[in-house]
C-alpha positions in Angstrom: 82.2 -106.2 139.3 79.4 -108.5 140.5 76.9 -106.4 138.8 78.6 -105.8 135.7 79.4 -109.5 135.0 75.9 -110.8 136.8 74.1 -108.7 134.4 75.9 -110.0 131.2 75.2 -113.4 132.3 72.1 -112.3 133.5 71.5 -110.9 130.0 72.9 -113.9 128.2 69.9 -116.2 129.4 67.2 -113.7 129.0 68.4 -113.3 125.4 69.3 -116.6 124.2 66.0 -117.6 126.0 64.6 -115.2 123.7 66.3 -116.3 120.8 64.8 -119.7 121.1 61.4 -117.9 121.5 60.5 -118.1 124.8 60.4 -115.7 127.8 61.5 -116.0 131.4 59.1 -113.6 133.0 56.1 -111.0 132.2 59.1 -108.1 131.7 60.2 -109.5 128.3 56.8 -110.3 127.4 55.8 -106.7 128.1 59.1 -105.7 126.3 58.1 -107.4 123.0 55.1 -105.8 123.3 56.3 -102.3 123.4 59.4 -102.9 121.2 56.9 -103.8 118.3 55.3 -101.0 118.6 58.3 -98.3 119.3 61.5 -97.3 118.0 63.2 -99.1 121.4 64.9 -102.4 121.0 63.6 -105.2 123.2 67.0 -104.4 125.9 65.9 -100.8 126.3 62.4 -101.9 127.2 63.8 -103.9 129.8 65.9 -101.5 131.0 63.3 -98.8 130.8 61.0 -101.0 133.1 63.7 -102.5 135.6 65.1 -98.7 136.3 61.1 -97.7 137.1 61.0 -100.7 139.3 64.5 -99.8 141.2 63.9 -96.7 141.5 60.4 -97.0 143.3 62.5 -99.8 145.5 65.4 -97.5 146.5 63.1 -95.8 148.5 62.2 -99.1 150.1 65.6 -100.8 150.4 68.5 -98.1 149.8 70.0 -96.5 147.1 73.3 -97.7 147.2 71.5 -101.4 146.3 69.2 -99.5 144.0 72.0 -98.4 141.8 73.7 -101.7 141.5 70.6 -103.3 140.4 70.1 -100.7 137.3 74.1 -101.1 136.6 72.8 -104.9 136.5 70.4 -104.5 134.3 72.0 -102.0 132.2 74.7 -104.7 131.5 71.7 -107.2 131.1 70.0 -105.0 128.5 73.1 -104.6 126.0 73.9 -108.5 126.2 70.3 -109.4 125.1 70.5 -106.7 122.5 73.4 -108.3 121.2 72.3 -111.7 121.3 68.9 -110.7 120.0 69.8 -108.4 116.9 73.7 -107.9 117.5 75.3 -110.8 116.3 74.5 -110.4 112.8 73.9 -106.7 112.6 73.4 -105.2 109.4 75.0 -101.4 107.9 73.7 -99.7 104.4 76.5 -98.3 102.7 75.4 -95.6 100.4 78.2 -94.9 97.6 78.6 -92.1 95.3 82.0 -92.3 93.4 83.0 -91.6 90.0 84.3 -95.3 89.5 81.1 -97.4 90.4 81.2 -99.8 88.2 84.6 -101.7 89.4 82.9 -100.9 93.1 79.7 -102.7 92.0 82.1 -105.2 90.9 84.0 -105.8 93.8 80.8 -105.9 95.9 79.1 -108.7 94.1 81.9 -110.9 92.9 84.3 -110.2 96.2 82.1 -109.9 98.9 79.3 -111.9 98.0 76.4 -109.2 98.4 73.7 -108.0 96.2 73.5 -104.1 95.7 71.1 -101.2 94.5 72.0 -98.9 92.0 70.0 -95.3 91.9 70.2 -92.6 89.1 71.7 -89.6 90.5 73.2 -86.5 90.2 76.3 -85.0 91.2 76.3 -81.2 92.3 78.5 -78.7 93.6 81.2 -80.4 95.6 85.0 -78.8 97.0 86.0 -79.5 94.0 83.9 -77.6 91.9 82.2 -80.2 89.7 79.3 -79.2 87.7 76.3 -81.0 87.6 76.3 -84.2 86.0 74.8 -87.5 86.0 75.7 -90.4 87.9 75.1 -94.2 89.6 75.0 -94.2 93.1 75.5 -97.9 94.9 73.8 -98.8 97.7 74.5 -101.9 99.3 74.0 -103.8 103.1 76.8 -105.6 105.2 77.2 -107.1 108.4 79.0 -104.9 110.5 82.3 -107.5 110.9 82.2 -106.8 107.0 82.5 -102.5 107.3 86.5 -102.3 107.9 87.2 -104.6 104.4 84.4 -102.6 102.3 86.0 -99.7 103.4 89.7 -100.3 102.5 88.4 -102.2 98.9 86.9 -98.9 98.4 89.7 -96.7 99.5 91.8 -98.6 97.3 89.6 -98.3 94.0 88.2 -94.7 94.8 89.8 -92.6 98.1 87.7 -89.8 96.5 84.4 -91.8 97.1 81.6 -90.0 99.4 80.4 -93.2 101.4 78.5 -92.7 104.6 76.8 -95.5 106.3 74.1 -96.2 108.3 72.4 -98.6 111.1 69.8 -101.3 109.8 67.3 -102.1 112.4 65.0 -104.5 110.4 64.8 -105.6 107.1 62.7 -108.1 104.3 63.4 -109.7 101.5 66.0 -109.5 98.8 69.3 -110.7 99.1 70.0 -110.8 103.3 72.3 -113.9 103.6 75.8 -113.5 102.1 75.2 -115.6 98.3 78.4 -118.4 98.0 81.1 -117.1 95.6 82.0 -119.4 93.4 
């Protein structure tokens, strides 16, 4: 319990530290570095580094305390993930559905976000549709905002292909949720 809970707090003051754009010690400095420049978010870096160290020192110290210093810092890593890019998390939702106009519709004037519409074409589904084309809606949510996009959607179109995925970094357009009026 100790470790769990001291890494989240731990994790907490290394990431709102970070938040406010400064560092505690040379391992988040060294973790910005390499999270720039790979696929790994700042709390796997740390992680990464902080296991090395431990396990180099459970040769030193013991393993048992070893251990419980990676389960600390496994704890520490996902609460400065979170407070770092987690709290407002983004999703693309890609759309294809035969009724995308009153889903473009309830996107923009419902939910407040902006969307991107691609020409497509629809193939050879279960159903056996032939080809024809159609608008496919693309569109990125905070992940608090998935559940409701996905029951509007269920309600206008439960035949509607969505699938969804993570959003690691982004620039421009429309981020921030536009007032409805």
């Amino acid at each position: 319990m100790i470790s769990v809970f001291g890494g989240f707090f731990l994790g907490a003051g290394v990431g709102l530290t970070m938040r406010g754009g400064a560092v505690i010690d040379g391992t988040e400095v060294l973790a910005i570095a390499i999270s720039k420049r790979s696929g790994l978010s700042i709390g796997d870096v740390i992680l990464v580094i902080n296991v090395l160290i431990f396990s180099l020192a459970a040769w030193v110290i013991s393993i048992e305390t070893a251990l419980y210093a990676m389960l600390t810092y496994l704890s520490a890593s996902k609460t400065v993930d979170f407070l770092i890019e987690g709290i407002e998390e983004y999703t693309g939702v890609t759309i294809i559905s035969i009724k995308e106009e009153k889903i473009r519709m309830m996107i923009t004037n419902e939910m407040g976000r902006g969307i991107t519409v691609y020409n497509g074409e629809r193939g050879f589904g279960k159903s056996g549709e032939k080809l024809y084309d159609m608008k496919i809606v693309y569109t990125i949510i905070t992940r608090l905002e998935v559940s409701k996009l996905k029951h509007e959607i269920e309600k206008i179109d439960p035949n509607a292909f969505v699938f969804m995925t993570s959003v690691k970094d982004m620039k421009g357009g429309m981020i921030k949720k536009r007032r409805l009026k």
